[in-house]
C-alpha positions as CSV (number, residue, x, y, z in Angstrom):
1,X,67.4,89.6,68.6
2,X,66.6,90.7,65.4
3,X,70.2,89.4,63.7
4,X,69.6,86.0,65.2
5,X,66.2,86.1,63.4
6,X,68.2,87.3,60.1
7,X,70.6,84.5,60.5
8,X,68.3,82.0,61.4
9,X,65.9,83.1,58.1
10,X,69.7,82.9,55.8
11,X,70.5,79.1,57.4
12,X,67.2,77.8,56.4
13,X,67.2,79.5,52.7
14,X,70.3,77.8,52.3
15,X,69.7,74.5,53.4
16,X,66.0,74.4,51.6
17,X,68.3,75.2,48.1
18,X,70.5,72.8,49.3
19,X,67.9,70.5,49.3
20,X,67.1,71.4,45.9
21,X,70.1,71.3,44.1
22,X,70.1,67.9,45.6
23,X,66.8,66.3,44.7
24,X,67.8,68.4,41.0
25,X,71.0,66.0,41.0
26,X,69.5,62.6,42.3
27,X,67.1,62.8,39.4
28,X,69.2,63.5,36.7
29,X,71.9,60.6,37.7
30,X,68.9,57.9,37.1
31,X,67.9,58.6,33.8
32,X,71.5,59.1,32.7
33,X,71.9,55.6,33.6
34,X,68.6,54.7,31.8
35,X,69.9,56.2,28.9
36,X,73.7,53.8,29.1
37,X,71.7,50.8,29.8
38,X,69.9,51.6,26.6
39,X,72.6,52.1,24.8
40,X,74.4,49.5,26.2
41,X,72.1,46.5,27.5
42,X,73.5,44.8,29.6
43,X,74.9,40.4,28.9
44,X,72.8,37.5,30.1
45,X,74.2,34.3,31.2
46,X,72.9,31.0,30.9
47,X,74.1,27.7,32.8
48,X,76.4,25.5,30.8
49,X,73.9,22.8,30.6
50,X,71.3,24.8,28.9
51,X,73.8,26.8,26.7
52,X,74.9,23.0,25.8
53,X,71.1,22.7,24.2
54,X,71.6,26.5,22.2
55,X,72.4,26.5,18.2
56,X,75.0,28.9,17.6
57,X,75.2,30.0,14.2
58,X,78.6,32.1,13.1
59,X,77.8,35.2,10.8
60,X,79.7,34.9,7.0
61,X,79.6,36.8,3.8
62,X,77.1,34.7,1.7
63,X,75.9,34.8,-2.4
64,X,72.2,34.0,-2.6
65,X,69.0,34.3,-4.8
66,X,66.5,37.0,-2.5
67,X,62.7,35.2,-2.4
68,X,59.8,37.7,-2.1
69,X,57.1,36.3,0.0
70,X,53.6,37.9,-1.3
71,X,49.9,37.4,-1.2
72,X,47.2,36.6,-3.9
73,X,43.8,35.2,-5.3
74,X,43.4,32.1,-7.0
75,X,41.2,32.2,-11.0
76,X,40.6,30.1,-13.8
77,X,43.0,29.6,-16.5
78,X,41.5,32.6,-18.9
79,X,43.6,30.5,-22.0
80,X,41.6,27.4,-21.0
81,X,38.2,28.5,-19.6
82,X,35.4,30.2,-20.8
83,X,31.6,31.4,-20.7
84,X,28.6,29.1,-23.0
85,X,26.2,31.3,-24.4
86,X,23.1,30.0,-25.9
87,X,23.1,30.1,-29.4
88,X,19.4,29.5,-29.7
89,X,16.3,32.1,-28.0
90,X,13.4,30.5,-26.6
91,X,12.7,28.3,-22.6
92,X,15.8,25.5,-21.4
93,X,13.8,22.3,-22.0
94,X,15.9,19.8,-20.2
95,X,19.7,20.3,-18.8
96,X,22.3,17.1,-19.8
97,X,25.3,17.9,-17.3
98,X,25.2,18.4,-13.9
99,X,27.6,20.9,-12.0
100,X,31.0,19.3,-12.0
101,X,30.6,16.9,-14.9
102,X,33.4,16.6,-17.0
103,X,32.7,17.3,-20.8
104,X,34.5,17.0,-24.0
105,X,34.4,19.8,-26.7
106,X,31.0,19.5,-29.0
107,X,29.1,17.1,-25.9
108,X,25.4,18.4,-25.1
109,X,25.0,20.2,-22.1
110,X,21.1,21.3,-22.8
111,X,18.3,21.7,-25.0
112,X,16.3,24.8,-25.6
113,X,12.9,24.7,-27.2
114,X,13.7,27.6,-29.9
115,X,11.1,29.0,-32.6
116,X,14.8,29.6,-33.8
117,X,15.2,26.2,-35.5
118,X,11.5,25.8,-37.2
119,X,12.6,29.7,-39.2
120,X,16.0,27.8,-39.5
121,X,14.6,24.9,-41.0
122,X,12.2,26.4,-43.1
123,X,15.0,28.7,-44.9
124,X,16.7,25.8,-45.4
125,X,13.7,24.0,-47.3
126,X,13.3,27.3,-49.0
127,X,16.9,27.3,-50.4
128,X,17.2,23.9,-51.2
129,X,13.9,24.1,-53.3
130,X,15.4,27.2,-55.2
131,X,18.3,25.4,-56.0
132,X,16.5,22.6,-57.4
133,X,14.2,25.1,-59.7
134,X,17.2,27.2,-60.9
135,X,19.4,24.0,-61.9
136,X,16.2,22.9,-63.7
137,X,15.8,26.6,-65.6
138,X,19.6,26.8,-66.1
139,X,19.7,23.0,-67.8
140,X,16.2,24.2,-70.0
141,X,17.8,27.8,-70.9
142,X,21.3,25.9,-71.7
143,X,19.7,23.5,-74.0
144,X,17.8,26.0,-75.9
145,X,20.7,28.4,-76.2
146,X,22.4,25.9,-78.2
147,X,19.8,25.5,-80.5
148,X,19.7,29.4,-81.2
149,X,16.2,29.3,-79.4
150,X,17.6,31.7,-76.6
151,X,19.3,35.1,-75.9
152,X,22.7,35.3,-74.1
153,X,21.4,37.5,-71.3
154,X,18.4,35.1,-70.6
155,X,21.1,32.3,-70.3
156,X,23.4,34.6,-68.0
157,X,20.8,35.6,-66.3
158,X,19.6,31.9,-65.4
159,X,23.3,30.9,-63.9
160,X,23.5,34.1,-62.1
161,X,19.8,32.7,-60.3
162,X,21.0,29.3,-60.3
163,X,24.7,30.7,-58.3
164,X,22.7,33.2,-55.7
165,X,19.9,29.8,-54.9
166,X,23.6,27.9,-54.0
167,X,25.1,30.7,-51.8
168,X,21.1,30.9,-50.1
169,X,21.0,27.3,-49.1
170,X,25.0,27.4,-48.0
171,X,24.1,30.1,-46.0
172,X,21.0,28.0,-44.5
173,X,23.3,25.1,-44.1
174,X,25.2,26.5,-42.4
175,X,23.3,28.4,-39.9
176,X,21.5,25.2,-38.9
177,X,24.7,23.9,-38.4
178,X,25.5,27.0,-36.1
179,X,22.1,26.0,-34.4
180,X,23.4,22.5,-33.3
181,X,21.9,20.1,-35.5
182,X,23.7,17.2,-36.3
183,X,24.7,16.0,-40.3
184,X,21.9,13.2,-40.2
185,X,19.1,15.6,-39.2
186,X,19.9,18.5,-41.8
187,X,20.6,15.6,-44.5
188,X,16.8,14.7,-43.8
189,X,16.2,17.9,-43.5
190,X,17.8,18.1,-47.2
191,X,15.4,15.5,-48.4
192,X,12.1,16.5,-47.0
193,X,11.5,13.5,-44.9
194,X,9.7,14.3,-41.6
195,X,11.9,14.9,-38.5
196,X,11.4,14.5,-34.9
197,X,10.6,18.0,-34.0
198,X,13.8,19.7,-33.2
199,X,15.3,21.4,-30.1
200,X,18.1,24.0,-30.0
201,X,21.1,22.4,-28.3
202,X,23.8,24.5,-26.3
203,X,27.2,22.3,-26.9
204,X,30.3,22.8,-24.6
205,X,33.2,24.9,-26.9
206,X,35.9,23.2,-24.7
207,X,37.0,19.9,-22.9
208,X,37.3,20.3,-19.4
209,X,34.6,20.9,-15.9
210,X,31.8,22.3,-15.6
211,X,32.4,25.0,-13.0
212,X,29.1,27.4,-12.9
213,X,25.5,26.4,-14.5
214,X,23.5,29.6,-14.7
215,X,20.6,28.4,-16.4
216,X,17.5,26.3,-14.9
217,X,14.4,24.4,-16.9
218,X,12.4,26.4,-18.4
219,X,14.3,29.8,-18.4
220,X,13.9,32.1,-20.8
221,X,17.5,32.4,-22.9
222,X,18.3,34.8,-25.5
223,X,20.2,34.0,-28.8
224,X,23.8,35.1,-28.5
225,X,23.7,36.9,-24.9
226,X,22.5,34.6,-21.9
227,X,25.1,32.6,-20.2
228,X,24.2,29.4,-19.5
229,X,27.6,27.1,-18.2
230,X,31.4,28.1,-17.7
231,X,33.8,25.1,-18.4
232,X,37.6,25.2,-17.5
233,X,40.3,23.4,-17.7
234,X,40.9,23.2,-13.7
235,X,44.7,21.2,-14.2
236,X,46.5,24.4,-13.8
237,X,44.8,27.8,-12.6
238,X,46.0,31.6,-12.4
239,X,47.4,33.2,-9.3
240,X,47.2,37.0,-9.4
241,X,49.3,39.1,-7.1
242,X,50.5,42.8,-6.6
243,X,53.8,43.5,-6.2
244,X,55.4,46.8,-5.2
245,X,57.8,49.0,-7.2
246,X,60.9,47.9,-4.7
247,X,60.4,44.6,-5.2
248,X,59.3,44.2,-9.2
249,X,62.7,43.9,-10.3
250,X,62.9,40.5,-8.5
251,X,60.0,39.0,-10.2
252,X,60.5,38.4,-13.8
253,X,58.4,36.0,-16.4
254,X,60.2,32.8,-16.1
255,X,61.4,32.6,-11.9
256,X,59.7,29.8,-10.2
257,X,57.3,30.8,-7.2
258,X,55.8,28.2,-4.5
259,X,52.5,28.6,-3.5
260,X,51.3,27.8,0.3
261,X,47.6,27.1,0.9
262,X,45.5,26.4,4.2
263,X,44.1,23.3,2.4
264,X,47.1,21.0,2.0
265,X,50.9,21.2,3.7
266,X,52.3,20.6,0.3
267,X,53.1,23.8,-1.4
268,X,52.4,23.9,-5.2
269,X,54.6,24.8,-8.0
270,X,54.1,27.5,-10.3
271,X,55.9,30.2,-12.7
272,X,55.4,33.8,-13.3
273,X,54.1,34.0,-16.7
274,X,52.9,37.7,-16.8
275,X,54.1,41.1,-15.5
276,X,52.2,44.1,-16.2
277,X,53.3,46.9,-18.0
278,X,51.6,49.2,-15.7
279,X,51.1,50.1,-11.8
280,X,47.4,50.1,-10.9
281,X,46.6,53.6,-10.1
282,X,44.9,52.8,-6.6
283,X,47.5,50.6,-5.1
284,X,50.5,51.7,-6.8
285,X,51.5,47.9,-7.5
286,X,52.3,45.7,-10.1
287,X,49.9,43.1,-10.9
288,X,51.9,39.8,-11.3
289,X,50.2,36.4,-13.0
290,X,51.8,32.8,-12.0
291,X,50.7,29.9,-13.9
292,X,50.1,27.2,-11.4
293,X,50.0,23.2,-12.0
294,X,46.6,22.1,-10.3
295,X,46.6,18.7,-10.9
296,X,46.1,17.9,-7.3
297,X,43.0,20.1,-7.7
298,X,44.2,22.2,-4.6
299,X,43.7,25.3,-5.7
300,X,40.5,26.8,-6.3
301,X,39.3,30.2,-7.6
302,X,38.9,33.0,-5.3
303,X,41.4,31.2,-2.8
304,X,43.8,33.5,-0.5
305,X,47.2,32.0,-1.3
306,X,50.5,33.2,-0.1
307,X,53.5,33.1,-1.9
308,X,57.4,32.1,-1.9
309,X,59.0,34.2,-5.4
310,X,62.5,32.6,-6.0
311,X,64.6,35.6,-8.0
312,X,66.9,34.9,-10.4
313,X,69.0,37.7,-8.9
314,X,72.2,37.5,-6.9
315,X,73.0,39.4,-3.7
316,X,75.7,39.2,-1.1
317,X,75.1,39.8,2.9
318,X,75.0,38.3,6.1
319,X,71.8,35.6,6.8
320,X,70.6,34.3,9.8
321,X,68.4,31.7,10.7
322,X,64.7,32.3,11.1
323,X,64.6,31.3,14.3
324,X,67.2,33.5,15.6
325,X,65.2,36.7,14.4
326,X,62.5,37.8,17.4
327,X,60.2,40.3,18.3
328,X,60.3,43.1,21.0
329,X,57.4,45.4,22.4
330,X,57.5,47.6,19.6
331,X,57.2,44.3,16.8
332,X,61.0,45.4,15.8
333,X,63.6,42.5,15.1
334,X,66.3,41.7,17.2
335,X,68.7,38.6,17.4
336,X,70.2,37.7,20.4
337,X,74.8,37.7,19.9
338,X,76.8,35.2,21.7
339,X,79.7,37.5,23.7
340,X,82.9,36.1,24.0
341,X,82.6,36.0,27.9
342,X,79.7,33.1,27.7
343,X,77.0,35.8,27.6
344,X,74.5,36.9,25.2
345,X,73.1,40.4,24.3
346,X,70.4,41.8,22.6
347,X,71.1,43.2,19.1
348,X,68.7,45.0,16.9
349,X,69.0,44.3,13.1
350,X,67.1,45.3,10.0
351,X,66.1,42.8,8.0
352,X,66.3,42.7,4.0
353,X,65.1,39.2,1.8
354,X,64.0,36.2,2.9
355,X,66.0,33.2,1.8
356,X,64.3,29.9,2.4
357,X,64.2,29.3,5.9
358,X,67.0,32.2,6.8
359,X,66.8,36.2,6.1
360,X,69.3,38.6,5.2
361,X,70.5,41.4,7.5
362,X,70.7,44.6,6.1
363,X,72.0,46.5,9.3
364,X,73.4,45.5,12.9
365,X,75.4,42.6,12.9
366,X,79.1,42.0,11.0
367,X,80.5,39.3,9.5
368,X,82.4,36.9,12.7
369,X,79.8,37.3,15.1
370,X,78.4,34.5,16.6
371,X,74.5,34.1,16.7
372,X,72.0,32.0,18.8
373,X,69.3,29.8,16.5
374,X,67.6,27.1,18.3
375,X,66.8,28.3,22.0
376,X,66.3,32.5,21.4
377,X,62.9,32.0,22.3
378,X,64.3,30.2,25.6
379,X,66.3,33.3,26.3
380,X,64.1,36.0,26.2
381,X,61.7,33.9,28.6
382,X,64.7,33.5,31.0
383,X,65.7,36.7,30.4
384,X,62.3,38.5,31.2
385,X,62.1,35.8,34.3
């Protein structure tokens, strides 16, 4: 009884381990296969009518110029914009442009009442008057010189008074002319005939548009510090971007560089006219300038632009077509390769440049292979189907 028990206890042990060396094998052989169809996906097959409709694109050794797609900020054309300060101290009286007016270089733009120009004014008078006396003293002391009826030094020492009363009311002149007065007023000025009581007058320094007023009526300004209007030139503007150390050596003063807004379908032309010498220190890029031709007035400052760089460099490689160049799960590229049996078959590639409408493939696909374009996307759906 007892050995039948034994044998009985030896059967099952072997079947249960049996058992488990087979469930051990079964699930082993799946992911093995898992693992080959990875490896090795598998072809898709369309109907000959809708591979009729496909683009098929075959894969050759090309020489192209890379283009370097980046990002950046619209600004003012620093060589043709700037700030107005007010040359005078003292309340805005009354403003002459409004926001967006166009102005030529010396045009009003406002008028400050300024206890500048009544100090001005009277220094002028002043020197003028000196002038006057000293010519007089140096004409007397000349004529008595010649009659012996004078020292030397008295003489010298009258066209050294009569020289410093010239250089004073220069001086004066001047600075009423810094002051904004116009050659009429400081001519009557000059002649003591009564004026219209003068205001100080901020001018614009530049032709071009009045982009920011920062002053109102009756604001307080101060002489030589207070902004009061920036004017620019707004037919071409400054594009500022940051380009990485990989990709600087593509972007050289000089290369031409299309710029794509939201506001308009037309790109606009520009060209690199500044690289820096320099990587900022908290992006570890290089900042990049492109003069840009606004005369569409597209542009405008603080925009979000993006960017199409055309190198000047040549490189050879394979390209393909943007459409051929999709996305998996994992936002990697693939393509999808024509097989010779009427199939097609994933293929994931690494991509290098972009070339106008096609990139360049660094890795995955040789020169020969045939490539689908137009109808990818229709593949993938019926291959997910």
């Amino acid at each position: 009884m007892s050995k039948n028990i034994f044998s009985r206890v030896a059967q099952s042990t072997g079947a249960f381990l049996t058992l488990v060396a087979l469930a051990t094998g079964c699930g082993a052989k799946p992911d093995a296969a898992v693992a080959a169809a990875a490896e090795k996906p598998s072809s898709f097959k369309v109907s000959d009518v809708q591979r009729a409709k496909l683009t098929i694109v075959t894969l050759a050794n090309e020489s192209f110029a890379p283009m370097l797609e980046v990002t950046g900020t619209v600004a003012f054309n620093g060589d043709k914009s700037t700030q107005v300060l007010s040359p005078v101290s003292g309340p805005v009286s009354k403003l002459l442009v409004s926001l967006g007016a166009s102005v030529t270089a010396g045009q009003p733009l406002a008028t400050v009442a300024s206890p500048d120009f009544a100090a001005a004014v009277a220094a002028y008078r002043k020197a003028e008057t000196a002038v006057r006396n000293t010519a007089r003293i140096l004409k007397q002391d000349s004529a008595l010189f010649a009659g012996d009826a004078l020292a030397r030094s008295e003489l010298d020492q009258a066209r050294s008074d009569a020289t410093g009363a010239e250089a004073d009311r220069d001086a004066a002149l001047l600075a009423l002319r810094a002051l904004g007065l116009d050659d009429a007023t400081t001519t009557a000025i000059r002649d003591g005939q009564r004026t219209a009581p003068v205001q100080g007058t901020i001018v614009a320094t530049i032709p071009g548009t009045v982009v920011e007023k920062q002053i109102n009526p009756g604001q307080l300004l101060t002489a030589g510090t207070t902004p009061a209007f920036t004017i620019a030139d707004l037919s071409s503007m400054w594009v500022i971007a940051s380009v990485y150390a990989t990709d600087v050596s593509l972007v050289t003063s000089g290369v031409t560089v299309d710029i794509m807004t939201d506001a308009s379908a037309k790109s606009v032309r520009g060209v690199v006219d500044y690289v820096a010498p320099i990587v900022d220190p908290g992006t570890k890029a290089v900042t990049v300038r492109i003069l840009a031709d606004n005369a569409a007035q597209l542009l405008k400052r603080d925009m979000f632009v993006r960017m199409m760089v055309h190198s000047r460099q040549q490189h050879s490689g394979l390209l393909v077509p943007t459409a051929s160049v999709l996305r998996d799960d994992d936002n990697l590229p693939f393509v999808f390769v024509a097989n010779a049996d009427g199939g097609f078959v994933r293929r994931r590639v690494t991509l290098g440049f972009r070339v106008a409408d096609r990139y360049e493939v660094v890795t995955g696909l040789a020169a020969g292979e045939k490539v689908v374009a137009n109808g990818a996307l229709f593949i993938q759906f019926a291959e997910n189907q």
